[in-house]
N, CA, C and O atoms as a GROMACS GRO file, in nm:
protein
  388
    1UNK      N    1  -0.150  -2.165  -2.251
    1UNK     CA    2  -0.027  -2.088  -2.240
    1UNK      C    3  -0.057  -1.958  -2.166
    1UNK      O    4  -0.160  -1.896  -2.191
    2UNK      N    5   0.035  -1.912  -2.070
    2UNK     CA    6   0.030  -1.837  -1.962
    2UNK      C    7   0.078  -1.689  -2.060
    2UNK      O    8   0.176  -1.698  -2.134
    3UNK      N    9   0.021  -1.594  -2.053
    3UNK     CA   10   0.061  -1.472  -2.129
    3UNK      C   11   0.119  -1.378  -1.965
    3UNK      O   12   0.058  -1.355  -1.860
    4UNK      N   13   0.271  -1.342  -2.014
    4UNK     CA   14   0.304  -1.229  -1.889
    4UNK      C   15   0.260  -1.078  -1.889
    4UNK      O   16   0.275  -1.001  -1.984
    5UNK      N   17   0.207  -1.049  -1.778
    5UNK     CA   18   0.164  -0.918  -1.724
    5UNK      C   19   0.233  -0.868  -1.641
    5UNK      O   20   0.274  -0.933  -1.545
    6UNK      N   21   0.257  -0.759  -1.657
    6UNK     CA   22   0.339  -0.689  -1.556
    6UNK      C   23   0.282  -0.594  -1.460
    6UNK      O   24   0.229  -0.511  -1.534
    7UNK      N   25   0.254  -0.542  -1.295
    7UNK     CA   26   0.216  -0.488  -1.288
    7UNK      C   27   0.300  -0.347  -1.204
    7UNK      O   28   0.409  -0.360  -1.149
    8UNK      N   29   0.218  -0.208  -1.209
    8UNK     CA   30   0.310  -0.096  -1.176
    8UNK      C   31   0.221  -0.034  -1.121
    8UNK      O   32   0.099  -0.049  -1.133
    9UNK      N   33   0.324   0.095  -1.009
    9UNK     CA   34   0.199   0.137  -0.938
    9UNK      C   35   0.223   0.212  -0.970
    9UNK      O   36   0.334   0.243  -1.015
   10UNK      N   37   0.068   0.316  -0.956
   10UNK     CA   38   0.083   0.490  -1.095
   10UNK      C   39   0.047   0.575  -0.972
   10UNK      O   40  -0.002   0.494  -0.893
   11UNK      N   41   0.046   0.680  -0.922
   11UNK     CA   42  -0.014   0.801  -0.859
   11UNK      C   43  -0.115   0.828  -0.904
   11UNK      O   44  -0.124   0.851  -1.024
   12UNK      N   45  -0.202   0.833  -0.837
   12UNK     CA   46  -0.328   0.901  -0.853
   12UNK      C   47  -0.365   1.024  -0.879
   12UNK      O   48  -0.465   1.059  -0.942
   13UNK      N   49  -0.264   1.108  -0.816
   13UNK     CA   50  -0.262   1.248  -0.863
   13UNK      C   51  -0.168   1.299  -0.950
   13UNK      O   52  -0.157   1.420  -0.929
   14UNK      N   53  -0.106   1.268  -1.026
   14UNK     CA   54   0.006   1.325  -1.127
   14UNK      C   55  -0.029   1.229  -1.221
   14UNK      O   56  -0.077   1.276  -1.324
   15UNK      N   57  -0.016   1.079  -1.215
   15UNK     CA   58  -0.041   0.972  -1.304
   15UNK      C   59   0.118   0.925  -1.352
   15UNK      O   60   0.160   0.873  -1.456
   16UNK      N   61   0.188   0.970  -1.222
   16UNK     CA   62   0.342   0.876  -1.304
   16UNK      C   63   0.334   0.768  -1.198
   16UNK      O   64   0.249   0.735  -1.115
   17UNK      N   65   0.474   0.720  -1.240
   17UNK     CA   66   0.432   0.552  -1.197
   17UNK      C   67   0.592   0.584  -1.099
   17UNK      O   68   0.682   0.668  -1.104
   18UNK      N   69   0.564   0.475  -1.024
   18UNK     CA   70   0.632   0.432  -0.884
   18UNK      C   71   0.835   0.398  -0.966
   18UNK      O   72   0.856   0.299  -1.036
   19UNK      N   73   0.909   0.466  -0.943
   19UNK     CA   74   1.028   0.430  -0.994
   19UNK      C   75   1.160   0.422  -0.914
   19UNK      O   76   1.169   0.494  -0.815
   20UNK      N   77   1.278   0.328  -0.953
   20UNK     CA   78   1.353   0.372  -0.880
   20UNK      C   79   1.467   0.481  -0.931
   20UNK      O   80   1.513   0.455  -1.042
   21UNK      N   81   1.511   0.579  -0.876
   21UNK     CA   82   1.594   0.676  -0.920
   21UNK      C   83   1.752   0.667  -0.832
   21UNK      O   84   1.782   0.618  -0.723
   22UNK      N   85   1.814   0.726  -0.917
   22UNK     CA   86   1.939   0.760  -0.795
   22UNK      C   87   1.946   0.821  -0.677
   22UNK      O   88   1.857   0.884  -0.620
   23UNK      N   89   2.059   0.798  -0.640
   23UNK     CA   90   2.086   0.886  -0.509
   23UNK      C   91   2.124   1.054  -0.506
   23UNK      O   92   2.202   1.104  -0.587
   24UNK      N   93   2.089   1.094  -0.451
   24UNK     CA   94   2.124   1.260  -0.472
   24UNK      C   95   2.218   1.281  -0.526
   24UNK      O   96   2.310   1.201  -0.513
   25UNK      N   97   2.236   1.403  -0.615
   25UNK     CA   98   2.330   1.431  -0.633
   25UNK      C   99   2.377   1.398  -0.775
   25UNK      O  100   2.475   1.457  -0.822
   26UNK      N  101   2.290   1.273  -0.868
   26UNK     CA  102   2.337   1.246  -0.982
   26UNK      C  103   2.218   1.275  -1.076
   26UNK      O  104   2.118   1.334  -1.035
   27UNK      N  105   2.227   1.248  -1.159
   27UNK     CA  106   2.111   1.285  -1.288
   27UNK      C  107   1.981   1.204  -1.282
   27UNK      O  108   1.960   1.090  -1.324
   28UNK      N  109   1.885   1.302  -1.209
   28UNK     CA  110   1.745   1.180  -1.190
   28UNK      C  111   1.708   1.136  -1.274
   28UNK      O  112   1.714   1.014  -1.270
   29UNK      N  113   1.665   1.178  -1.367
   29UNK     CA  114   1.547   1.168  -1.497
   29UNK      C  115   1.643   1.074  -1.616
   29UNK      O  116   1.577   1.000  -1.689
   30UNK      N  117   1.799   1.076  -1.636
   30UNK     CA  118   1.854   1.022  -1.685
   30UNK      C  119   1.866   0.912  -1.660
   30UNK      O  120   1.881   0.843  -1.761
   31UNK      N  121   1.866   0.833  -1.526
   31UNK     CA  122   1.872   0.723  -1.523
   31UNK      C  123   1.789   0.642  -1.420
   31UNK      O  124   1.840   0.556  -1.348
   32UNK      N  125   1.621   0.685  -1.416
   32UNK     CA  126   1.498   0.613  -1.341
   32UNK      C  127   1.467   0.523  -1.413
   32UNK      O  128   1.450   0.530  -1.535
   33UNK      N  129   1.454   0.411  -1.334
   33UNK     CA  130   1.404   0.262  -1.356
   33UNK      C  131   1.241   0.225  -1.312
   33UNK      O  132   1.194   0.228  -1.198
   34UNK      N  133   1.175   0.191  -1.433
   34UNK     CA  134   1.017   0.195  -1.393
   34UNK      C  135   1.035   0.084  -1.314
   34UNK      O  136   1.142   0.024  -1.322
   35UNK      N  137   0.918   0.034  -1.210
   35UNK     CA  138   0.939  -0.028  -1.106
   35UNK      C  139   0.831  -0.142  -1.149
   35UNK      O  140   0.718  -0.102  -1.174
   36UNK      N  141   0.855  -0.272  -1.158
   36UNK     CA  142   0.742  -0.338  -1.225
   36UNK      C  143   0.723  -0.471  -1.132
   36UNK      O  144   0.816  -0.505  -1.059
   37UNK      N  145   0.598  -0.548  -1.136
   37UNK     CA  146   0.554  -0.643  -1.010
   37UNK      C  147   0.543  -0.771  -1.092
   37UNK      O  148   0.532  -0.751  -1.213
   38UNK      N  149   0.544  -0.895  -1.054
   38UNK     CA  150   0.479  -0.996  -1.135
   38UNK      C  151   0.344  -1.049  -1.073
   38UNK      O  152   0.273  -1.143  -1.108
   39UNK      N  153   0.333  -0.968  -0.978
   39UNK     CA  154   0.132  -1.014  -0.959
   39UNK      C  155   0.117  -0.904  -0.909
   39UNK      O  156   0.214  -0.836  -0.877
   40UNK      N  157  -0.044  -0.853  -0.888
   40UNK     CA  158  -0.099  -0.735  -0.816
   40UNK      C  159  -0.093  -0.737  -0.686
   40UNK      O  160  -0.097  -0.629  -0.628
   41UNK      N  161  -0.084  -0.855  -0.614
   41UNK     CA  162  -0.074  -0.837  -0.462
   41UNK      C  163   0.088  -0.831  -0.404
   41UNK      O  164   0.126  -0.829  -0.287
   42UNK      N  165   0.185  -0.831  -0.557
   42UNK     CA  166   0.316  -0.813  -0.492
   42UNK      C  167   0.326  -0.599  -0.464
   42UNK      O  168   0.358  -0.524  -0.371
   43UNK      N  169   0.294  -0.588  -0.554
   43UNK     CA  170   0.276  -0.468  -0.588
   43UNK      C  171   0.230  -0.396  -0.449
   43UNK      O  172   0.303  -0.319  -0.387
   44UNK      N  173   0.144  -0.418  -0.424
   44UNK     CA  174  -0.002  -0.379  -0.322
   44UNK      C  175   0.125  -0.437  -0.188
   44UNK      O  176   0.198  -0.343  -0.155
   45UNK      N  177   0.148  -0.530  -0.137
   45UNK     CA  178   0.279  -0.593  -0.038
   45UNK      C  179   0.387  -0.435   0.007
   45UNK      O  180   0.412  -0.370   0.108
   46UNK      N  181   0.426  -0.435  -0.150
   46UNK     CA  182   0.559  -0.350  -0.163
   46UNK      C  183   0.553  -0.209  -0.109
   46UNK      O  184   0.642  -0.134  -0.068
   47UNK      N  185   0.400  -0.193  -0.122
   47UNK     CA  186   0.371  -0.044  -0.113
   47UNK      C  187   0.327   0.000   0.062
   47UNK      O  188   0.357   0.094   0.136
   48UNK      N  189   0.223  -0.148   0.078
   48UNK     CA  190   0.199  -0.149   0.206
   48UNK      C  191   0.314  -0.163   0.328
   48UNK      O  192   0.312  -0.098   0.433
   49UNK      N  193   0.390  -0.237   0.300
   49UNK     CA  194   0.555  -0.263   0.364
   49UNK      C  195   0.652  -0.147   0.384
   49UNK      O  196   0.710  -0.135   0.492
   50UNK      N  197   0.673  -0.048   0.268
   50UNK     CA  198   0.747   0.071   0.229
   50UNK      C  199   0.683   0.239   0.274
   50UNK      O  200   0.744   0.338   0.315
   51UNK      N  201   0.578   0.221   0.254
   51UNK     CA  202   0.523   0.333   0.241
   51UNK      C  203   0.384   0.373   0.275
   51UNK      O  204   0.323   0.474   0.240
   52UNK      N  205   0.342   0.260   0.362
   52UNK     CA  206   0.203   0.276   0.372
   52UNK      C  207   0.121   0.423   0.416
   52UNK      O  208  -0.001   0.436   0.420
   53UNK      N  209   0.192   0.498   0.437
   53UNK     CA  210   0.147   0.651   0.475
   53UNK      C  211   0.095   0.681   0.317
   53UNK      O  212  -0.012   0.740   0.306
   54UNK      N  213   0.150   0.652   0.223
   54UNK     CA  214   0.109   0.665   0.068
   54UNK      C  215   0.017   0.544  -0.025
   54UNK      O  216  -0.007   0.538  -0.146
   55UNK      N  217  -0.011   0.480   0.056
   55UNK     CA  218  -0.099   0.306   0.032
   55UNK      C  219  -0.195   0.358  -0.088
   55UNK      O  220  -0.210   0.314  -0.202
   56UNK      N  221  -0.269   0.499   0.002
   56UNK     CA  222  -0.416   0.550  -0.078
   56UNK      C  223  -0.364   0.579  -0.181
   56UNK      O  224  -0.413   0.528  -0.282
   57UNK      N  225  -0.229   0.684  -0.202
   57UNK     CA  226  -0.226   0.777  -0.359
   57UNK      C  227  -0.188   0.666  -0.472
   57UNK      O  228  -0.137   0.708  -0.576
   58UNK      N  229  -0.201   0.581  -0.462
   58UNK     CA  230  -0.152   0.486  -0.587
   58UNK      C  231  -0.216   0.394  -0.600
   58UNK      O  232  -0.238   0.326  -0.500
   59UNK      N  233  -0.276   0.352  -0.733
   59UNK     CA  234  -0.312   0.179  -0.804
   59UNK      C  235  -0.235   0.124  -0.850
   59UNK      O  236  -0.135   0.168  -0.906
   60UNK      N  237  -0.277  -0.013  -0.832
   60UNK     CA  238  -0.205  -0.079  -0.973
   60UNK      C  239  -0.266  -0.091  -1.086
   60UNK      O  240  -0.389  -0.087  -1.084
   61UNK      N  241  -0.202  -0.108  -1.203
   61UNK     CA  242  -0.178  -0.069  -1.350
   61UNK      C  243  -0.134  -0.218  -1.425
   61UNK      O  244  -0.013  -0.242  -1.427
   62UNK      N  245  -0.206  -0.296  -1.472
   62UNK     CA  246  -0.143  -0.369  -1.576
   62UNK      C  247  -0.115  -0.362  -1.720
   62UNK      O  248  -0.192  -0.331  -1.812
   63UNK      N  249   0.023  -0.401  -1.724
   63UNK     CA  250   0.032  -0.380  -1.865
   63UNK      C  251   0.125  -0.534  -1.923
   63UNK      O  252   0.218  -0.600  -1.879
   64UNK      N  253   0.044  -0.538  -2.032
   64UNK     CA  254   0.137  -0.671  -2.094
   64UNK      C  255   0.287  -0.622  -2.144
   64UNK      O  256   0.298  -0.501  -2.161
   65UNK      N  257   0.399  -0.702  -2.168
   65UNK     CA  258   0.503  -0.665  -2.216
   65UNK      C  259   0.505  -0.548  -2.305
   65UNK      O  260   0.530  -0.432  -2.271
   66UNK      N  261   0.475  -0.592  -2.422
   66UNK     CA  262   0.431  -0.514  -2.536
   66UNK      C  263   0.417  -0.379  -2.529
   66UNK      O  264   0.482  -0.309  -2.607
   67UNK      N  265   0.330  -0.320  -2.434
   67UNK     CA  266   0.301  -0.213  -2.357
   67UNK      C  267   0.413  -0.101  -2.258
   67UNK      O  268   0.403   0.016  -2.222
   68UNK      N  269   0.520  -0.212  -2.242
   68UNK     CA  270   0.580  -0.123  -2.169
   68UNK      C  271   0.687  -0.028  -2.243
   68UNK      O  272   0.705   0.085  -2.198
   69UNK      N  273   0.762  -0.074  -2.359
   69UNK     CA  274   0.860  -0.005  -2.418
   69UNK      C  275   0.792   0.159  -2.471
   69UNK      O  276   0.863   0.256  -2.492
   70UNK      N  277   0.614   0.157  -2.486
   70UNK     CA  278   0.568   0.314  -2.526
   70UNK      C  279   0.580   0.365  -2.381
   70UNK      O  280   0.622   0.480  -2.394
   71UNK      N  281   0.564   0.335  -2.232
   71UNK     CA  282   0.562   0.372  -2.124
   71UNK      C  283   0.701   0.450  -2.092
   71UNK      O  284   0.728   0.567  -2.065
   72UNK      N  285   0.784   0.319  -2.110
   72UNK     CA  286   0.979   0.364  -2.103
   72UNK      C  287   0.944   0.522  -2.195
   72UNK      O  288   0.909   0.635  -2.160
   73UNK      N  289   0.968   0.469  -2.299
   73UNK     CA  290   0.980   0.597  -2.396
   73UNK      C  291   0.908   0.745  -2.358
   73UNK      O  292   0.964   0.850  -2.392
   74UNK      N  293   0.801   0.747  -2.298
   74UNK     CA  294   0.715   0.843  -2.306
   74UNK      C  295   0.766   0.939  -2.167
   74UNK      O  296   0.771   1.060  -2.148
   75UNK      N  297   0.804   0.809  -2.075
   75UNK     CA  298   0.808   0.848  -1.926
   75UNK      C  299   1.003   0.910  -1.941
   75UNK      O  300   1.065   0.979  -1.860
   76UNK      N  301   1.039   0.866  -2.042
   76UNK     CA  302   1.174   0.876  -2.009
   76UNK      C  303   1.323   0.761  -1.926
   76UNK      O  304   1.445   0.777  -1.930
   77UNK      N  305   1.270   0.693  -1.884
   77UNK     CA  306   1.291   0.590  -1.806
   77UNK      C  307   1.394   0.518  -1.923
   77UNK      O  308   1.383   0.511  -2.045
   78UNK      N  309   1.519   0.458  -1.810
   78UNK     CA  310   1.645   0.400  -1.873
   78UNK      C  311   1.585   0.278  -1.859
   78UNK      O  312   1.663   0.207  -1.922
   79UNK      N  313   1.491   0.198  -1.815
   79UNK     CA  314   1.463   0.078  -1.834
   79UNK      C  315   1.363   0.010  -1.739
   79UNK      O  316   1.277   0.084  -1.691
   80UNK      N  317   1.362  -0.133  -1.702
   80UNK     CA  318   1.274  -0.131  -1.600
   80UNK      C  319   1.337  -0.189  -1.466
   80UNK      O  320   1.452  -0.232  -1.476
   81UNK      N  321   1.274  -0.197  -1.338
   81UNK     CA  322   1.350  -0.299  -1.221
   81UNK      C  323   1.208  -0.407  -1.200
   81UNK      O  324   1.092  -0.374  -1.175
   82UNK      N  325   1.260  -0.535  -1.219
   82UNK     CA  326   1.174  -0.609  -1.173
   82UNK      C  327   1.199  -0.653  -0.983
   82UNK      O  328   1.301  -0.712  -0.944
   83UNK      N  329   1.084  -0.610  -0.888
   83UNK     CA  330   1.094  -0.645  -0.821
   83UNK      C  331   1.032  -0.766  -0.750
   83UNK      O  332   0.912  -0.787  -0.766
   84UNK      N  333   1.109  -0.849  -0.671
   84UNK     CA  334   1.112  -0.976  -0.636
   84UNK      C  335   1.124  -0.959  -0.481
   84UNK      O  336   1.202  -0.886  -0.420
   85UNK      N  337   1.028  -1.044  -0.433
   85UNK     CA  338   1.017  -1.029  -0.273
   85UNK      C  339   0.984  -0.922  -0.224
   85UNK      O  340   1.059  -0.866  -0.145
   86UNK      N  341   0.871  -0.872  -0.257
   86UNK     CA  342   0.833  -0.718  -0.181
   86UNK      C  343   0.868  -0.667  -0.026
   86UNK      O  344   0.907  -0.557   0.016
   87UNK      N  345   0.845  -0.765   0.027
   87UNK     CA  346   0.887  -0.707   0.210
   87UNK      C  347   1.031  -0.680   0.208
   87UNK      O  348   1.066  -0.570   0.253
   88UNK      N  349   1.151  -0.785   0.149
   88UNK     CA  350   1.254  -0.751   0.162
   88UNK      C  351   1.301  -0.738  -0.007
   88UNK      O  352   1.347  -0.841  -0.057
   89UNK      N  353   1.289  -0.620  -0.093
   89UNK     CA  354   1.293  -0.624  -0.198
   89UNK      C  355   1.444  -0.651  -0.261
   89UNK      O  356   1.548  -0.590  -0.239
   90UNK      N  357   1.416  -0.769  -0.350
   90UNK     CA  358   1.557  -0.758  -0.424
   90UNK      C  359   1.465  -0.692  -0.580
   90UNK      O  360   1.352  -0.707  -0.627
   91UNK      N  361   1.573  -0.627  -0.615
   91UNK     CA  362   1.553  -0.569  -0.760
   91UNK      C  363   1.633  -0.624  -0.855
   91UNK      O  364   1.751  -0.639  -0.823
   92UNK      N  365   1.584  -0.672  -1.011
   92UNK     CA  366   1.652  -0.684  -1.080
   92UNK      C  367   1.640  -0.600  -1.216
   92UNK      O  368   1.538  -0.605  -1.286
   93UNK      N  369   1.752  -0.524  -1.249
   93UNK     CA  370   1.742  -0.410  -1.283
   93UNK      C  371   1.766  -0.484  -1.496
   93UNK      O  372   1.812  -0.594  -1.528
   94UNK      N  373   1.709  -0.359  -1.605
   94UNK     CA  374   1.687  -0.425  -1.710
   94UNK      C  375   1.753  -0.281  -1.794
   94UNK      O  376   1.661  -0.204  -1.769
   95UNK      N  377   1.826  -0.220  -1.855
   95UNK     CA  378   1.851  -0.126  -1.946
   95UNK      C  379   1.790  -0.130  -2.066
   95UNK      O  380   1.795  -0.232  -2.134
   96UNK      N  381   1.733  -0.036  -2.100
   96UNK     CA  382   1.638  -0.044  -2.243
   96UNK      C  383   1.734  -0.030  -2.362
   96UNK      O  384   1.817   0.059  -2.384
   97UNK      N  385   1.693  -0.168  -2.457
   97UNK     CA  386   1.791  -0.126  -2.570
   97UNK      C  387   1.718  -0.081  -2.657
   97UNK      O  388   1.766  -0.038  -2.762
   0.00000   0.00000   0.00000
């Protein structure tokens, strides 16, 4: 039996993790979505595709399920986005109950 891992990318220099937030103008911190991978090379894809000027400042981070609701909580985060298809990302977004 296959156990799920999730993976996230953290900054290297602050140590927060890769999220998606709103658009200007509305309440950031109220409603950021941790940004989560289902393998390490989607992750590593997403970053290289998006942002590669920033490739170096970030790892990836695994964490089993279990793990993520102390992350939500700690980080503040309304929930998580699972992203799917890194080059052309669809997100599917999760509200923490």
């Amino acid at each position: 039996m296959a156990t799920q891992i999730y993976y996230l990318l953290r900054s290297r220099q602050d140590g927060s993790y890769l999220a998606a937030r709103p658009r200007e103008g509305e309440a950031k911190e109220a409603s950021a979505f941790l940004l989560v991978f289902n393998a390490d090379y989607e992750a590593l894809t997403y970053l290289n595709a998006h942002a590669p000027d920033l490739a170096n400042r970030f790892s990836v981070e695994s964490l089993p399920p279990s793990r993520l609701s102390p992350v939500l909580e700690r980080w503040g985060y309304q929930g998580i986005g699972v992203v799917e298809e890194p080059r052309q990302p669809r997100v599917e977004f999760y509200r923490r109950s």
